[in-house]
C-alpha positions in Angstrom: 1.1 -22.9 -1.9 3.8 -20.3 -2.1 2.5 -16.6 -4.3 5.7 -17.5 -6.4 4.1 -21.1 -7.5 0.5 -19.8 -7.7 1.6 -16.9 -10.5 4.1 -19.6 -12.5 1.4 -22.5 -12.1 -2.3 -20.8 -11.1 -1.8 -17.3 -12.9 -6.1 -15.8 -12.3 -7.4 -14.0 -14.9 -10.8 -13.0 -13.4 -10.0 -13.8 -9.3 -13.4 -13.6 -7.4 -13.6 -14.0 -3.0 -15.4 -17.2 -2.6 -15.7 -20.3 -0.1 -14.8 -23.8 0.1 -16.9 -26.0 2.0 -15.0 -28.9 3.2 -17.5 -32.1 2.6 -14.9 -35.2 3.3 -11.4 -35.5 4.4 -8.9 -38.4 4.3 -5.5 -38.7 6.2 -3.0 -39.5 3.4 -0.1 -39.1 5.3 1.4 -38.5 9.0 5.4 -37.4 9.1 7.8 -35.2 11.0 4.3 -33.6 12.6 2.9 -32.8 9.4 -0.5 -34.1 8.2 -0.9 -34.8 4.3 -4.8 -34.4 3.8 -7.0 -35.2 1.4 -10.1 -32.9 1.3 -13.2 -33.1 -0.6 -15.9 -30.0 -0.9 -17.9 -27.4 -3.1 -16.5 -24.4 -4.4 -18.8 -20.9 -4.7 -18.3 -17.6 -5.2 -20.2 -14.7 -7.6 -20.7 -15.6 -10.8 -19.1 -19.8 -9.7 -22.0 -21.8 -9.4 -21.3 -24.8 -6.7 -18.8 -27.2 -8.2 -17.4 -30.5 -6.6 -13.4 -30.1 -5.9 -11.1 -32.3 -4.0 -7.7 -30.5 -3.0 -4.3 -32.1 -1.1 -3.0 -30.2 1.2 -0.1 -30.8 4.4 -0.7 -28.6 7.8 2.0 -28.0 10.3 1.6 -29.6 13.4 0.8 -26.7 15.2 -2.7 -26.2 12.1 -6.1 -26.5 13.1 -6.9 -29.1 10.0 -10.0 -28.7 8.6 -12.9 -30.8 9.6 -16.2 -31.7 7.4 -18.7 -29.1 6.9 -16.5 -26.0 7.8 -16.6 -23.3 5.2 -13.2 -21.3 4.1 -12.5 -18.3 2.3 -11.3 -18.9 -1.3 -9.7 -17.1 -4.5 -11.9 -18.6 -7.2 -10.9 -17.9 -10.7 -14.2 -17.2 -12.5 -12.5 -17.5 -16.2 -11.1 -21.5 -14.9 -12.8 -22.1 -11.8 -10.8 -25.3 -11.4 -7.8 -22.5 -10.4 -8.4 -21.4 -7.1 -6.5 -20.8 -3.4 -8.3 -21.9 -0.3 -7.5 -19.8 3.1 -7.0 -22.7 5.5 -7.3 -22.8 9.4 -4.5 -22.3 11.7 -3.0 -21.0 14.6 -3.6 -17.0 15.0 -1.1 -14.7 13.6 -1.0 -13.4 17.0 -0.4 -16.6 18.3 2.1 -17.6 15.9 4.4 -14.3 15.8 4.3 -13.8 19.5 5.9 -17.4 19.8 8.4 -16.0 17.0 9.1 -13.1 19.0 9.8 -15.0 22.0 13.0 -17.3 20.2 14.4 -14.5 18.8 14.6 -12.7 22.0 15.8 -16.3 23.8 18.5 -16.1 20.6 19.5 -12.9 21.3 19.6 -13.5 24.8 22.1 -16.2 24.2 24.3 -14.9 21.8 24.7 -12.1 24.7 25.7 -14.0 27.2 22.2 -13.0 29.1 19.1 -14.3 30.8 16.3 -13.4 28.3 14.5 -11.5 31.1 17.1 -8.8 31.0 16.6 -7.6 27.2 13.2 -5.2 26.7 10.1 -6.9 25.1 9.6 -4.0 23.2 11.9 -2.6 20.3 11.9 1.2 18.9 9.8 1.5 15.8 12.0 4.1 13.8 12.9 3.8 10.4 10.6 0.3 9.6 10.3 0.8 6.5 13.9 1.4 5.4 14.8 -1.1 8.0 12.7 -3.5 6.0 13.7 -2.3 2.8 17.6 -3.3 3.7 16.8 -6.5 5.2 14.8 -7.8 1.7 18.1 -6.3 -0.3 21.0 -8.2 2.4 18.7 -11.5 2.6 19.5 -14.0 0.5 17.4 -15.4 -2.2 15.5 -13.5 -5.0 13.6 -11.2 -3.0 14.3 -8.2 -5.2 12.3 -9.9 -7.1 8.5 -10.3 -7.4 6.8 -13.7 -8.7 6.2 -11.8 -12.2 9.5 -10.6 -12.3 9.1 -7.2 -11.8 10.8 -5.4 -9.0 9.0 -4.1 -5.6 8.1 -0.7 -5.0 11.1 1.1 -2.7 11.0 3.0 0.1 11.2 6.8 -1.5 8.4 5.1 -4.5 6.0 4.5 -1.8 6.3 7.7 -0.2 6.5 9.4 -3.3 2.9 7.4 -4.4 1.2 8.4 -1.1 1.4 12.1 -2.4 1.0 11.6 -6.0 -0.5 8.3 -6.2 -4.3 7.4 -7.4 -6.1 6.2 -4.5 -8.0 3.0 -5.2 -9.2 -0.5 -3.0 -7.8 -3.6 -3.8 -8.9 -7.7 -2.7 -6.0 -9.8 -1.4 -6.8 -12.9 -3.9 -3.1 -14.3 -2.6 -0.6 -14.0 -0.2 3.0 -15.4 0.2 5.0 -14.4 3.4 8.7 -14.0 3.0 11.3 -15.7 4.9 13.3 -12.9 5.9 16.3 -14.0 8.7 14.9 -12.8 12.4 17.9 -10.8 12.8 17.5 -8.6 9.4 14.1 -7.8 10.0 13.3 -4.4 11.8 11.3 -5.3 14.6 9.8 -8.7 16.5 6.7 -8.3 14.9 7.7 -7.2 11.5 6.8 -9.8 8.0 6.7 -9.0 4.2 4.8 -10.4 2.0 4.5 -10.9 -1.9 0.5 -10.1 -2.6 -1.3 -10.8 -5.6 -4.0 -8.0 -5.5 -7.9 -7.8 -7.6 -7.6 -3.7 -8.1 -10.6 -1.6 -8.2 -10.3 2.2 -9.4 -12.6 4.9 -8.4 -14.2 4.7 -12.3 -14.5 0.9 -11.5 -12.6 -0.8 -13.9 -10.2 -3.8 -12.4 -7.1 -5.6 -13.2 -5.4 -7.9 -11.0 -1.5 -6.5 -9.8 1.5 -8.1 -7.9 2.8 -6.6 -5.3 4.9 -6.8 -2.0 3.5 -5.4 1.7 5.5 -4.9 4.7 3.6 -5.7 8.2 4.8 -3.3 11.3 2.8 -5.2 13.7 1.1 -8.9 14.3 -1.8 -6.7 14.9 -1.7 -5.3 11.4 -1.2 -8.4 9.8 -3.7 -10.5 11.4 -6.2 -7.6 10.3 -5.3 -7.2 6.6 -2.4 -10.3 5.9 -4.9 -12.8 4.5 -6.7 -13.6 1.4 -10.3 -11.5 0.8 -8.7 -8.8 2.9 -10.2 -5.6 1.5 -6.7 -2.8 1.6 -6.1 0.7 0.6 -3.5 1.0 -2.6 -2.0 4.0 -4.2 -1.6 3.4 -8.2 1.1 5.4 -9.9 -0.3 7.6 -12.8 2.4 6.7 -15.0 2.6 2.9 -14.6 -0.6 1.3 -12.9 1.4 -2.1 -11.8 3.3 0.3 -9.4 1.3 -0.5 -6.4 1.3 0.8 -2.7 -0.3 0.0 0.6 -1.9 3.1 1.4 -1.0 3.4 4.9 -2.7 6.5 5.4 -5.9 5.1 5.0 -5.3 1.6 6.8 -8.4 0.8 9.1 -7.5 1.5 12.5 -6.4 -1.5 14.9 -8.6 -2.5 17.2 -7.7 -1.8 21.1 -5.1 -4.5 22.9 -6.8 -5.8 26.0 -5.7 -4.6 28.9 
């Protein structure tokens, strides 16, 4: 389920990191590669006692489907625990962007006249974030838009938050990647992401925030790009909706093997 759908339809009021542990599943459907499933388990999370759910849901060909007594992450929303998102199984992000990377580098190569050996694997990082800024404003769609109607931070308001901005933790409770054209996007590697974030401020009152995250690296999205993920934000003072990934304070990644 897209971010944009989950705010219209499946708006939390009180989001909570819970689990879903998959108890029956029935094929419904088989087409084009994709599997229509039915699934049957028990929702649970603080303050959710166990509850009986049964969920549809189609997985790419390419998924891992879920399989009977597996447990999954899950956005529970303790004021209507029958609203919740379920973090299903699939192929790594790794995996899965590396495999992206690879086409648009065979694309490029062809629109070149080339052999895809000849271009460099890697790009130049410079200027991602304004690189990723212009691709969101030339793509088409409503991407200057956020599921709640309210416009991403920019560029110069996230730099400007990271020096001025409360610093506070925030839980991923949803996450809706962007289909931004290969060729806009700054880098192989690079996704964005609308993010529907459970805020916590130093003096430990919460509200729940949308906002949208850019991704430098597969690496950085595989470690935080997922709902339950634990992230740095920057509030602004003046209007505490205004939300930024601190990436100051982003975990380190962990070593590539060599």
């Amino acid at each position: 389920m897209g971010l944009r759908q989950w705010y219209r339809k499946r708006h939390m009021r009180d989001p909570v990191a819970g689990t879903f542990t998959v108890r029956r599943t029935a094929t419904l459907d088989i087409s084009d590669g994709h599997h229509t499933l039915r699934l049957s388990g028990v929702l649970r999370g603080p303050g959710v006692p166990p509850e009986p759910v049964t969920v549809t849901e189609v997985f790419a060909a390419e998924a891992e489907l879920p399989e009977p007594g597996t447990e999954y992450p899950a956005a529970i929303d303790r004021a209507r625990t029958s609203v919740f998102v379920v973090r299903w199984p699939g192929r790594s992000m790794t995996e899965l962007m590396a495999q992206r990377a690879r086409d648009a580098r065979e694309e490029r190569a062809i629109r070149l006249g080339l052999d895809p050996s000849a271009l460099p694997e890697d790009e130049p990082p410079q200027g991602f974030r304004d690189a990723l800024e212009r691709a969101v404003c030339e793509a088409t769609g409503d991407l200057d838009r956020l599921p709640d109607g309210s416009t991403p931070v920019s560029v110069a308001e996230a730099d400007r938050l990271l020096r001025t901005g409360e610093a506070a933790t925030a839980v991923i409770s949803a996450i809706s990647f962007l289909r931004v054209p290969k060729k806009l996007l700054p880098s192989r590697e690079a996704s964005l992401a609308d993010v529907a974030l459970d805020i916590r401020r130093a003096d430990g009152t919460a509200y729940a925030a949308i906002a949208r995250f850019g991704f430098r690296t597969a690496a950085r999205r595989a470690q935080i790009g997922f709902a339950g993920a634990t992230v740095p934000v920057r509030i602004d003072p003046g209007d505490p909706r205004r939300v930024a990934l601190d990436r100051h304070r982003l975990p380190p990644l962990p070593d590539r093997p060599r």
